[in-house]
C-alpha positions, 0 to 999 in steps of 0.5 A, a space after each residue: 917202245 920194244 917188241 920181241 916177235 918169236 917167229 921170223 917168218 913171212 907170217 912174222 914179218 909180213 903181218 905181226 911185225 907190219 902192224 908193230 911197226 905201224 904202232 912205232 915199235 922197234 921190233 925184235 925177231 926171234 927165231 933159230 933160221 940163222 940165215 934170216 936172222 943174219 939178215 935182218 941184222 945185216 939190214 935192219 929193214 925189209 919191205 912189205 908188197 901188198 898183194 893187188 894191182 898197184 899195191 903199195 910196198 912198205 918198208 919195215 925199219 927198226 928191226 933186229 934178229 935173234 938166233 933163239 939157239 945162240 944168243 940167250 944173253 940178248 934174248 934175255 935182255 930183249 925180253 927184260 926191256 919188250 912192252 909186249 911180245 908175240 909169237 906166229 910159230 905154230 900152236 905146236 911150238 909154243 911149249 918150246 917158246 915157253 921155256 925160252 920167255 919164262 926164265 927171264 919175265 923176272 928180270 924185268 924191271 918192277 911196274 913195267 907192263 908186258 903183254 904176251 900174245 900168241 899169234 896163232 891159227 888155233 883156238 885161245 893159244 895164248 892160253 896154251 902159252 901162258 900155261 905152258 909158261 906157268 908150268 916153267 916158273 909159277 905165276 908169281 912172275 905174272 905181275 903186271 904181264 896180260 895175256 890175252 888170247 886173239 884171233 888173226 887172218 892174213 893170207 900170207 902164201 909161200 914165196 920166194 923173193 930176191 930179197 930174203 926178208 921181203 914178203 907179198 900178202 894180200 890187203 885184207 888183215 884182221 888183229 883181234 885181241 880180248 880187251 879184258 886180258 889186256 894190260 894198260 891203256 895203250 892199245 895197237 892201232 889196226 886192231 879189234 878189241 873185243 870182250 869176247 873173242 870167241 865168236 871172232 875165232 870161229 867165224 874165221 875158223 869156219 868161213 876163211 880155213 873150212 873155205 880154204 879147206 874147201 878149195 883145197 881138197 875139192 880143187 885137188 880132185 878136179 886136178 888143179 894145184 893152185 888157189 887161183 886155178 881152182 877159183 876160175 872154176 865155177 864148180 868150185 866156186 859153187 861149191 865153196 858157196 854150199 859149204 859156206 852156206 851150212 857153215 853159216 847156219 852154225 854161226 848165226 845159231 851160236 852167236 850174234 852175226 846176223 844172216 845178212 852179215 855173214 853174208 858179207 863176209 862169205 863174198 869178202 872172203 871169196 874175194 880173197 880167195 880169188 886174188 889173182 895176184 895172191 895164189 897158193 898151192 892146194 898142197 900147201 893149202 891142204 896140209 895137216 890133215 889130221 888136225 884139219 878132220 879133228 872134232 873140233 876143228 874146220 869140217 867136224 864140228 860144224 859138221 856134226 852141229 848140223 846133223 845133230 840139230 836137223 840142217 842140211 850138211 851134205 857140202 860138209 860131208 862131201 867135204 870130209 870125202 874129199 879130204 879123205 882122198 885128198 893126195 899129197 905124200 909130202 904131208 906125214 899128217 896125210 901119209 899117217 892118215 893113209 896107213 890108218 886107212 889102209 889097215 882099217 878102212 875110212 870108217 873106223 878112222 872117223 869113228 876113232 880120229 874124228 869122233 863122229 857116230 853110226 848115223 853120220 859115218 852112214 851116211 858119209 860113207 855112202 859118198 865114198 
């Protein structure tokens, strides 16, 4: 079996491309970083460490590179013999991967399945890509291709490494595919195949990135750097705590998870974030600003459920404080933010980027 993954990164490698070759897949990466590509063509293997003590270290075999830039002939050929290809390239990029895959889903031999699935932090982004494939060349090439929208969590931080192609993640993954958009019967091990994705989306959504999000921009004020600075501090943790808790209420109020459930989760995923042996950088961490404070993202829309519906959403509000001032000039998302800002002032960006209303900027506003 032949898999093309668009994305060579730590993410790529680390997560999507271990769990493909655990399912036996020869793994094909594509992607424009000339110097990594080199080295998985050089290598043809690389290892993957587990992120705790003692933890394991995989090795990763059966694997090729493709500069997506120079070699359109065997990149043509990868996709014409691929059972199923994937992407970790950020939502942003999909359109361009798109028009890369679409001029030759054609050429593929006729009755051979394909499942085509975008590996990304965002909401249905397989339907992103499937579109933006359909705009290149119809869906008439869509025969016998699934497309099925999934949900991913790994914590993969930046890092360097002697090895290039080597990479630390933590033990926890989850790999959630919509089964009904699944093409054929032959489904991945290690996976979660649900009839609806949705509220797999929005648990992550709401409990891993807003708590990421939570640490970042709160442990920022308190002068820490790192995740695993931050975590020692029991005024973060409790605050974490708090806008987990608000963030509880909307997803036992949406869907089925149960109180006692989400609960569960909540401690496993402090757990995460306390990993000694996993940190990350609260900048890093806390990027994309913009994207983090939109309406329908982390903080926002939780947010505004809660006041609509009468809960308690003081954390959450505290939170979008927090990231108002979060500082981190290295981000264009925060430096663009700032000048918004600076020449209108935090309410008027709310109102406008955020989408929030008299009442709850009243009251956000207060905290400033």
């Amino acid at each position: 079996m032949k898999a093309v993954h668009f994305g060579a990164g730590n993410i790529g490698r680390g997560f999507i491309g271990k769990v493909l070759h655990d399912n036996g897949y020869e793994i094909t990466f594509a992607d424009v970083n000339e110097e990594i590509i080199d080295a998985l063509n050089r290598d043809g293997k690389y290892t993957v460490h587990i992120a705790e003590e003692n933890g394991g270290a995989y090795e990763i075999s059966g694997v090729a590179g493709i500069n997506t830039a120079k070699d359109a002939e065997n990149l043509a050929q990868a996709i014409a013999e691929a059972d199923i290809i994937t992407t970790a390239v950020g939502v942003n990029i999909l359109p361009i991967i798109a028009k890369t895959i679409a001029p030759h889903l054609e050429k593929r031999s006729e009755g051979k399945l394909l499942n085509i699935i975008a590996c990304e932090n965002a909401v249905l982004a397989t339907d992103t890509l499937k579109a933006a494939i359909a705009a290149e060349v119809g869906t008439h090439a869509f025969t016998n291709i699934g497309f099925p929208n999934s949900a991913v969590d790994r914590i993969v931080p930046m890092q360097k490494n002697e090895n290039i192609l080597d990479v630390k993640v933590e033990p926890f993954y989850e790999w959630v595919i919509e089964a009904d958009n699944w093409m054929g019967d032959d489904k991945l091990d290690g996976v979660n195949y649900v009839p609806d994705l949705m509220p797999y989306i929005e648990r992550k959504l709401f409990t891993v990135n807003t708590g990421h999000a939570a640490i970042a921009y709160y442990g920022k004020t308190l002068g820490y750097t790192s995740v695993s600075e931050a975590m020692q501090d029991d005024e973060v943790v409790v605050f974490l705590r708090n806008v987990l808790n608000e963030t509880t209420l909307y997803l036992t109020e949406n869907y089925d998870f149960t109180q006692a459930e989400q609960s569960q989760y909540i401690d496993k995923i402090i757990g995460r974030f306390k990993n000694p042996y996993l940190s990350d950088d609260l900048d890093r961490v806390g990027r994309g600003v913009l994207r983090k404070l939109g309406p329908n993202d982390r903080i926002i829309k939780p947010l505004v459920y809660l006041h609509e519906n009468g809960h308690d959403h003081d954390a959450l509000s505290e939170l979008v404080v927090h990231a108002l001032k979060f500082d981190n000039e290295d981000d264009p998302e925060q430096v663009e933010m700032n000048q918004i800002i600076s020449g209108k002032g935090m309410t008027h960006f709310l109102s406008e980027h955020s989408g929030l209303e008299k009442e709850l900027l009243e009251e956000i506003e207060v905290k400033i």
